[in-house]
VOFIKOL-530624 format. One line per 10 residues: number of its first residue (from 1); their letters; for each residue x, y, z of N, C-alpha, C. Coordinates in Angstrom, 1 decimal. Layout:
% residues N
NUM	A	X:Y:Z:X:Y:Z:X:Y:Z | ...
This chain:
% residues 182
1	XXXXXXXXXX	13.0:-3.6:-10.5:12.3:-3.3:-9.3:13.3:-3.5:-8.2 | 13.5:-2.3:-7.4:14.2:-2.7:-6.3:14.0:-2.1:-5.0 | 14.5:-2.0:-4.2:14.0:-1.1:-2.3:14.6:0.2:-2.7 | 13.8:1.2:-2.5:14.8:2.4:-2.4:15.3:2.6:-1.6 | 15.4:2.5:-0.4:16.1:2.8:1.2:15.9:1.9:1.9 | 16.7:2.3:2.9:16.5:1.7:4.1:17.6:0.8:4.4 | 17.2:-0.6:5.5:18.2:-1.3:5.7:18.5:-2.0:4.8 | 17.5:-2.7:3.5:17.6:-3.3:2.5:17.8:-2.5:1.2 | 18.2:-1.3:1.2:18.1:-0.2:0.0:19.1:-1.4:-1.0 | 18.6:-0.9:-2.2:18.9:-1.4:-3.1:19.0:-2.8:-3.9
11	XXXXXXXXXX	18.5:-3.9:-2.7:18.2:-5.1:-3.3:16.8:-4.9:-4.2 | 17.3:-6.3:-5.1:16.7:-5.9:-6.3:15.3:-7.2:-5.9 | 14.4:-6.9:-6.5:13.1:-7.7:-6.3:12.6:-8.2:-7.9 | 13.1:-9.6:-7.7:13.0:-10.5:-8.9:11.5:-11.4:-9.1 | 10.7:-10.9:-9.7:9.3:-11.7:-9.0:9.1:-12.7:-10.8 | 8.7:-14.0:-10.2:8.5:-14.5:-11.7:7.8:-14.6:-12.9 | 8.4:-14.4:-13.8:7.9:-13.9:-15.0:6.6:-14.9:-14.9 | 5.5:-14.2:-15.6:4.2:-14.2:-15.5:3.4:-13.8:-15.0 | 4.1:-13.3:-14.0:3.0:-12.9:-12.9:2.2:-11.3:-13.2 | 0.7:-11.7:-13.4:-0.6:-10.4:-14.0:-0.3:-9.0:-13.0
21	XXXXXXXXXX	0.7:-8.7:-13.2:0.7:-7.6:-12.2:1.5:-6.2:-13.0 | 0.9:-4.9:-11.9:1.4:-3.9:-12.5:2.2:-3.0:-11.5 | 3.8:-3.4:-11.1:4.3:-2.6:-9.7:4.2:-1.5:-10.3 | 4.4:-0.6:-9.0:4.8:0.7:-8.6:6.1:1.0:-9.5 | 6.0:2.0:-10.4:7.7:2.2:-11.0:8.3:2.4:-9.8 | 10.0:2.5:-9.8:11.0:2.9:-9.2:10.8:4.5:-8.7 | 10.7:5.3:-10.1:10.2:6.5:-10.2:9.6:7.1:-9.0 | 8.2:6.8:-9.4:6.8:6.7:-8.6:7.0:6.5:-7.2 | 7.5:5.3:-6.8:7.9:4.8:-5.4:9.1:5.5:-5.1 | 9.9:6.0:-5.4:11.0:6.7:-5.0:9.8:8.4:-4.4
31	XXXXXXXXXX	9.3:8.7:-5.1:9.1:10.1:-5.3:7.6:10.3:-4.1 | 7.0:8.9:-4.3:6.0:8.7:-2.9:6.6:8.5:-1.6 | 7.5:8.1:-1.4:8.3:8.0:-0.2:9.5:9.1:0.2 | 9.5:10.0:-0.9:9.8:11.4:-0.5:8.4:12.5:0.4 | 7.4:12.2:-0.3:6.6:12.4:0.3:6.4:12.3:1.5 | 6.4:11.0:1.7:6.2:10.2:3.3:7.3:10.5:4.4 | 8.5:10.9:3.8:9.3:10.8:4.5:9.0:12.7:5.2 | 8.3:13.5:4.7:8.0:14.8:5.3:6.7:14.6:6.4 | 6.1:13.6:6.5:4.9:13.6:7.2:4.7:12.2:7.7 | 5.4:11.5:7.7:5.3:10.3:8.9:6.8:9.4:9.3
41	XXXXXXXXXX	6.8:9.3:10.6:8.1:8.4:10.9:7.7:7.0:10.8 | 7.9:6.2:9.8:8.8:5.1:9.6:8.5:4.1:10.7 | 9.3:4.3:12.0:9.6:3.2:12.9:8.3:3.2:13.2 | 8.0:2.1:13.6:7.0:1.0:14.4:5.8:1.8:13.5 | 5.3:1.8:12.3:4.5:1.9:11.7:4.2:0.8:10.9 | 2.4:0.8:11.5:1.9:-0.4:11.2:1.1:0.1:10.0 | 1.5:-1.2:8.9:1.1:-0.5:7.6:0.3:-2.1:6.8 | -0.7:-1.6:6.1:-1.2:-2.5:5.1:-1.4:-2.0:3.8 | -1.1:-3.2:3.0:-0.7:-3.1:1.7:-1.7:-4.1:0.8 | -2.9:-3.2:0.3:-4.0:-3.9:-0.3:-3.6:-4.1:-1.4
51	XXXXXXXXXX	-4.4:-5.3:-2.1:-3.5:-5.8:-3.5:-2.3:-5.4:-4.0 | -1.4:-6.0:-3.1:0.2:-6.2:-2.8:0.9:-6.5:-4.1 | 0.3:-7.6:-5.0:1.2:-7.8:-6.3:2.2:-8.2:-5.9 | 3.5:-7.3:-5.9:4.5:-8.0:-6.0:5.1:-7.6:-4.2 | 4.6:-6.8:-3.4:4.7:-6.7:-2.5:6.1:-5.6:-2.4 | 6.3:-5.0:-3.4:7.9:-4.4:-3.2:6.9:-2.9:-2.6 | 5.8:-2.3:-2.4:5.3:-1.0:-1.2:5.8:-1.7:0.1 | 5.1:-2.9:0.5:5.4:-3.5:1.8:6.7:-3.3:2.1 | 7.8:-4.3:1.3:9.4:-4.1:1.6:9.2:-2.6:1.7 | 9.2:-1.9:0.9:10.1:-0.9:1.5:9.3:-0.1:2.5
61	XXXXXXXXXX	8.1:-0.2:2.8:8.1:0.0:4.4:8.6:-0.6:5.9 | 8.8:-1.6:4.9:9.9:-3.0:6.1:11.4:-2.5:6.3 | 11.9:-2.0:5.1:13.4:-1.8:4.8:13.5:-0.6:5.9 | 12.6:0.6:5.8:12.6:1.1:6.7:12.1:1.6:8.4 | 11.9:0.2:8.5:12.0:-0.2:10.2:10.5:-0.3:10.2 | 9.6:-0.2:9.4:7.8:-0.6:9.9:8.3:-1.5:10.8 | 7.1:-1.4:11.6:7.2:-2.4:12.9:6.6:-3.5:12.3 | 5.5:-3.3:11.4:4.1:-5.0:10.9:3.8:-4.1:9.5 | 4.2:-4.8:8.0:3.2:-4.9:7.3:2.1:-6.2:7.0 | 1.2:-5.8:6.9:0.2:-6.9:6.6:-0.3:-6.7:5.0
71	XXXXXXXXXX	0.5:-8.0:3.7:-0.3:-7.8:2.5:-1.4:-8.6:2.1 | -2.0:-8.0:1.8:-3.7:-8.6:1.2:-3.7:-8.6:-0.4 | -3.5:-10.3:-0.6:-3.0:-10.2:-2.7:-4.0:-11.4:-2.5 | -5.1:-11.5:-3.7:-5.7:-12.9:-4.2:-4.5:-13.9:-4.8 | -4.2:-13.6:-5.7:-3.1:-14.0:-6.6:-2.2:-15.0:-5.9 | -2.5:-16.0:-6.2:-1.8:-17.1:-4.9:0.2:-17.1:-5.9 | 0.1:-16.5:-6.7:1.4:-16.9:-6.8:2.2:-15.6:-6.5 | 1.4:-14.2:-6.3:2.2:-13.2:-5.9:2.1:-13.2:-4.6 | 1.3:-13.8:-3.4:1.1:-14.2:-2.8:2.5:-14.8:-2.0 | 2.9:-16.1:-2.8:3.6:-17.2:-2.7:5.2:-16.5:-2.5
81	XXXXXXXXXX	5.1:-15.2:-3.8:6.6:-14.6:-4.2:6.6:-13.4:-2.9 | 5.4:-13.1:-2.4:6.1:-12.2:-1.2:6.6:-12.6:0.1 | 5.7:-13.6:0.3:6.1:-15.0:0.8:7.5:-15.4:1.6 | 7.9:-15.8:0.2:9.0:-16.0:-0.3:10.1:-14.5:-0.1 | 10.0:-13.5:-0.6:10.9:-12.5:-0.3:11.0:-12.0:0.9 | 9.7:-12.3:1.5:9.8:-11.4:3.2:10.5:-12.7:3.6 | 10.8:-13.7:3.6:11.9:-14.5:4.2:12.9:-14.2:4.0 | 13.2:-14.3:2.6:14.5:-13.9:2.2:15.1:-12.7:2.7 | 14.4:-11.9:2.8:14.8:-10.4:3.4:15.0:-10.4:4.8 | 14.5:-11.6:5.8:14.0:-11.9:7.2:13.5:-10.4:7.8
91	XXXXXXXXXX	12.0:-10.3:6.9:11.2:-9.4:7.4:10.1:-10.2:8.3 | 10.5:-10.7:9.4:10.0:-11.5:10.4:8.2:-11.1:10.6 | 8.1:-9.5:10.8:6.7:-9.1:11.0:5.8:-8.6:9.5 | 6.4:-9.1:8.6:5.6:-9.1:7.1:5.0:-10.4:7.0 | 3.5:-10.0:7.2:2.7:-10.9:7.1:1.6:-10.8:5.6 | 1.6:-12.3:5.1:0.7:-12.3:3.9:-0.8:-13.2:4.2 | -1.7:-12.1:3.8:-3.1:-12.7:3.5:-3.9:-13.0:2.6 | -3.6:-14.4:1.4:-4.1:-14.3:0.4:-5.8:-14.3:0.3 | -6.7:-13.6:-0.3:-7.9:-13.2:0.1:-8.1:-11.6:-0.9 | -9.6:-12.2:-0.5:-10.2:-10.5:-1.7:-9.8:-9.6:-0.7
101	XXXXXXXXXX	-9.5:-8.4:-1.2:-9.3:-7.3:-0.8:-10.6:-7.0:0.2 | -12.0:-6.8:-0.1:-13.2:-6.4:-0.6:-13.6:-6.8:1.2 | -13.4:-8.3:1.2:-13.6:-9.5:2.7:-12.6:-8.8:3.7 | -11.5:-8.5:3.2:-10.6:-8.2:4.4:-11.1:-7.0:4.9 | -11.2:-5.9:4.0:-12.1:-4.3:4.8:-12.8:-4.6:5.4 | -14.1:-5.6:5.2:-15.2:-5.7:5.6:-15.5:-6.6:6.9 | -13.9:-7.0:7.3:-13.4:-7.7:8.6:-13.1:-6.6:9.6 | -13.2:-7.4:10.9:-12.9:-6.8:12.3:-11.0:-6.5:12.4 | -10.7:-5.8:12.0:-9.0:-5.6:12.2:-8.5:-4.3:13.5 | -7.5:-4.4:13.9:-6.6:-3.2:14.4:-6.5:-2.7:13.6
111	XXXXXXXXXX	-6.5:-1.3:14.0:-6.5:-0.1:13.1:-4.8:0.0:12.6 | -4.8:0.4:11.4:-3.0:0.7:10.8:-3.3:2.1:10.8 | -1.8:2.3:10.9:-0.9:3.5:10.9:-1.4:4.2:9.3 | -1.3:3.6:8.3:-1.2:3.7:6.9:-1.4:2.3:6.1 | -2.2:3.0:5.5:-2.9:1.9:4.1:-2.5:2.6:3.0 | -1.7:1.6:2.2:-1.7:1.6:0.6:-2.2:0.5:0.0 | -3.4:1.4:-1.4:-4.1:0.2:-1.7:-3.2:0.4:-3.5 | -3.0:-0.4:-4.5:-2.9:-0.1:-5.5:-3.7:-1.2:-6.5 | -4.9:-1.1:-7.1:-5.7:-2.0:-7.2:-5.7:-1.6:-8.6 | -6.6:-3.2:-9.3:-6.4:-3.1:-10.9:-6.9:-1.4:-11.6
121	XXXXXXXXXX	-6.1:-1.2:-12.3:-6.7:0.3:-12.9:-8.4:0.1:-13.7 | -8.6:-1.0:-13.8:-9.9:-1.5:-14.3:-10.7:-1.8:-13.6 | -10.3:-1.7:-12.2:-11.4:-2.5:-11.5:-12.5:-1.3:-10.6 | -13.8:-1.7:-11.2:-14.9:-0.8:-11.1:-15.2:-0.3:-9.8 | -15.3:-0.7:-9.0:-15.4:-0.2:-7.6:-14.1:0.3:-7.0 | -13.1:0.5:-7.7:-12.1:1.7:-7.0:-12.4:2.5:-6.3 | -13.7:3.3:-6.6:-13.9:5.0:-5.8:-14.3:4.5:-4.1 | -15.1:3.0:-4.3:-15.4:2.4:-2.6:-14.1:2.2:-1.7 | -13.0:1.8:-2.3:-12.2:1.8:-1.4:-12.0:2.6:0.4 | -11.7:4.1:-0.3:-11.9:5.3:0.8:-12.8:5.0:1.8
131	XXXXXXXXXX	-13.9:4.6:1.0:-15.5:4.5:2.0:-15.5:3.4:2.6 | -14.7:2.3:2.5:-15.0:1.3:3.1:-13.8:1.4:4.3 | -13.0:2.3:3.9:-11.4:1.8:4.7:-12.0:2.8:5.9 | -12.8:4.2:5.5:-13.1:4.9:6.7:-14.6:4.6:7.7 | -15.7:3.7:6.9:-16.6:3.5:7.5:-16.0:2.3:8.4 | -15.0:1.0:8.0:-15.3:0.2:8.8:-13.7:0.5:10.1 | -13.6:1.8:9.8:-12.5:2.6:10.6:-11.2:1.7:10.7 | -10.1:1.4:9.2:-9.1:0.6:9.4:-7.6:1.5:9.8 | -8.4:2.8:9.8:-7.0:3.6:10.4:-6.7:3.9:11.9 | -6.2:4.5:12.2:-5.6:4.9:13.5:-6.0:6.4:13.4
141	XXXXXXXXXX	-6.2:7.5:14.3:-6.7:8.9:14.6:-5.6:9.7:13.6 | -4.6:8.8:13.1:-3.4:10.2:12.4:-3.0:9.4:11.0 | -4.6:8.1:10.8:-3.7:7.7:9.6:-3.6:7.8:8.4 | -3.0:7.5:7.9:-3.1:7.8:6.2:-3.5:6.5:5.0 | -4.1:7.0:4.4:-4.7:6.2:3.1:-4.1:6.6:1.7 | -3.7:5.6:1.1:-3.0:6.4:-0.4:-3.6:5.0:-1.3 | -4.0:5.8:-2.4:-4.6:5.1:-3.3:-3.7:5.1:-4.4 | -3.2:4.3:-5.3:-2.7:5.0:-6.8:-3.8:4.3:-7.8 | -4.2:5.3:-9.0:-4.7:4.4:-9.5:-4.7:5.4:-10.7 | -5.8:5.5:-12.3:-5.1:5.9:-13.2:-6.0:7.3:-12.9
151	XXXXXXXXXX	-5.5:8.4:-14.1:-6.0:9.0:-13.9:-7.5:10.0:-13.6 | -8.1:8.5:-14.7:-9.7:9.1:-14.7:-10.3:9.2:-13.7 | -9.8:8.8:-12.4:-10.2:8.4:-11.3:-10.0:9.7:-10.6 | -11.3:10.4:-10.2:-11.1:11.2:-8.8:-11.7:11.6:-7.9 | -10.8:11.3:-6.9:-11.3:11.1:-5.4:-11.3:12.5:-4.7 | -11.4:13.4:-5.4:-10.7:14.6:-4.8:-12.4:15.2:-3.7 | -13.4:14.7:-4.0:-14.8:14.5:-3.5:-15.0:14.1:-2.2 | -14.2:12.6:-1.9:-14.3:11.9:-0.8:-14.5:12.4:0.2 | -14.6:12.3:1.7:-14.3:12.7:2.8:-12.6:11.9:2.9 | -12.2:13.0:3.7:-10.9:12.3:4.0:-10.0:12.8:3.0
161	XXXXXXXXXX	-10.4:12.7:1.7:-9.8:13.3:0.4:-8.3:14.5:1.3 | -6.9:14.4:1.0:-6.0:15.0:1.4:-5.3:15.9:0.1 | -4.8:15.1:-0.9:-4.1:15.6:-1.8:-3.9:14.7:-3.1 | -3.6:14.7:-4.0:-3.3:14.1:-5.4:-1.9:14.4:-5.8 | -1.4:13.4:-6.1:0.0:13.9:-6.9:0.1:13.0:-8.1 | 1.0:13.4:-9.1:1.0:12.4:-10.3:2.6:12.4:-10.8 | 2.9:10.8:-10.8:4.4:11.2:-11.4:4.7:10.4:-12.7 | 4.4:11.2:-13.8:4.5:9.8:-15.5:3.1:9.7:-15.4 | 2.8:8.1:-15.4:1.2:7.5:-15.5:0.6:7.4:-14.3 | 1.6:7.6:-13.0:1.0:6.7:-12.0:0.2:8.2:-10.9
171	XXXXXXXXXX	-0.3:8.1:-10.1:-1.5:8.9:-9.7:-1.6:8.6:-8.2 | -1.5:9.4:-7.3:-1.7:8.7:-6.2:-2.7:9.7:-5.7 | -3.9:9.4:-4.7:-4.1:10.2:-4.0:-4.6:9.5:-2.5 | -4.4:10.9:-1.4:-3.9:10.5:-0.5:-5.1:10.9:0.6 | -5.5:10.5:1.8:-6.6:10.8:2.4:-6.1:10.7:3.5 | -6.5:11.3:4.7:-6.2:11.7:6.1:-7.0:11.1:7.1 | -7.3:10.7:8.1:-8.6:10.3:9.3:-8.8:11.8:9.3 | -8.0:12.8:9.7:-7.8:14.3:10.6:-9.0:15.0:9.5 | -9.1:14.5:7.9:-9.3:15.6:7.0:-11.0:14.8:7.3 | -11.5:13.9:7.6:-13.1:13.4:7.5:-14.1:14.4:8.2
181	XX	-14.9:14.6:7.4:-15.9:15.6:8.1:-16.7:14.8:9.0 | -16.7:15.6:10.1:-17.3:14.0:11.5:-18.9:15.1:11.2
C-alpha cells in the first residue's frame, strides 16, 4: 500500500499486521483519483474519510494539498496507526476521530467538500449511509459522496445517486448534492 501522488507520492504505508481491515487496492485508488482528478481541485479541500481503516484515502488526499481531512475509524488500533502516520508524514491538518461512524453523521459538523465512506462489505445498513450524509446535510452545495462497497450493493436509486464504477472487486459509487431531487 502506498500514496499515489502528490507531495508524498510513493511512500509506502506499513500498517501492523493484524489489523481487521480491508484497504482500497493500489489499483482501485489509483483509478478513483483519476476520476477525481477530472472533477475536483485538490487544494484546500475539506474531506472526510468514514471508516478510515488504515487511513491511506485520507493520505492521499493530504499528499495532494487537502486543506483538513477528518478520519472517523472505531478500531482504536487503526485509529492509533493513522495517528501515527499523519505525524510521520507531518499532515498537520489530518485529524483522527475514533468513534462509530453511525454518531458522527448523526452529529452537528461543517459541511465537507467530499466524503469517502468505505465500510465493512457486510455491514447491513450500507444503503443508509447516502441518506444520512444528505438528510443531516454533511456536504457543501458542490459536494461529493463516494461509497465503495461490494457489488450486490445498489445505490443507483438513491437521491443524489451520480455514477458507479467498478475496478477488479472494488465498486465505488458516487453521489452529487447538485444530483438531489429538492
Amino acid at each position: 500500500m502506498r500514496i499515489i501522488s502528490g507531495k508524498r507520492r510513493g511512500k509506502r504505508l506499513l500498517p501492523p499486521a493484524g489489523l481487521l481491515v480491508r484497504p482500497t487496492t493500489d489499483m482501485a485508488k489509483e483509478s478513483l483519483f483519476n476520476i477525481l482528478n477530472n472533477h475536483i481541485d485538490f487544494e484546500n479541500l475539506r474531506v472526510l474519510d468514514l471508516f478510515s481503516g488504515t487511513g491511506s484515502i485520507a493520505f492521499e488526499f493530504m499528499s495532494r494539498d487537502a486543506r483538513e481531512a477528518v478520519c472517523v475509524e472505531l478500531n482504536p488500533k487503526c485509529a492509533a496507526f493513522i495517528k501515527h502516520t499523519a505525524s510521520e508524514l507531518d499532515f498537520t491538518n489530518l485529524f483522527v476521530i475514533r468513534g462509530d461512524v453511525f454518531q458522527f453523521i448523526g452529529t452537528k459538523h461543517l459541511p465537507f467538500d467530499l466524503i469517502f465512506a468505505d465500510p465493512p462489505y457486510e455491514l447491513e445498513n450500507i444503503s443508509e449511509i447516502p441518506v444520512l450524509v444528505f438528510t443531516n446535510k454533511l456536504l457543501t452545495s458542490e459536494g461529493l459522496l463516494i461509497i465503495e462497497h461490494p457489488r450486490e450493493v445498489d445505490f443507483s436509486s438513491h437521491d443524489g445517486f451520480w455514477q458507479h464504477r467498478v475496478y477488479g472487486k472494488v465498486n465505488f459509487s458516487f453521489f452529487r448534492v447538485n444530483s438531489v431531487q429538492k
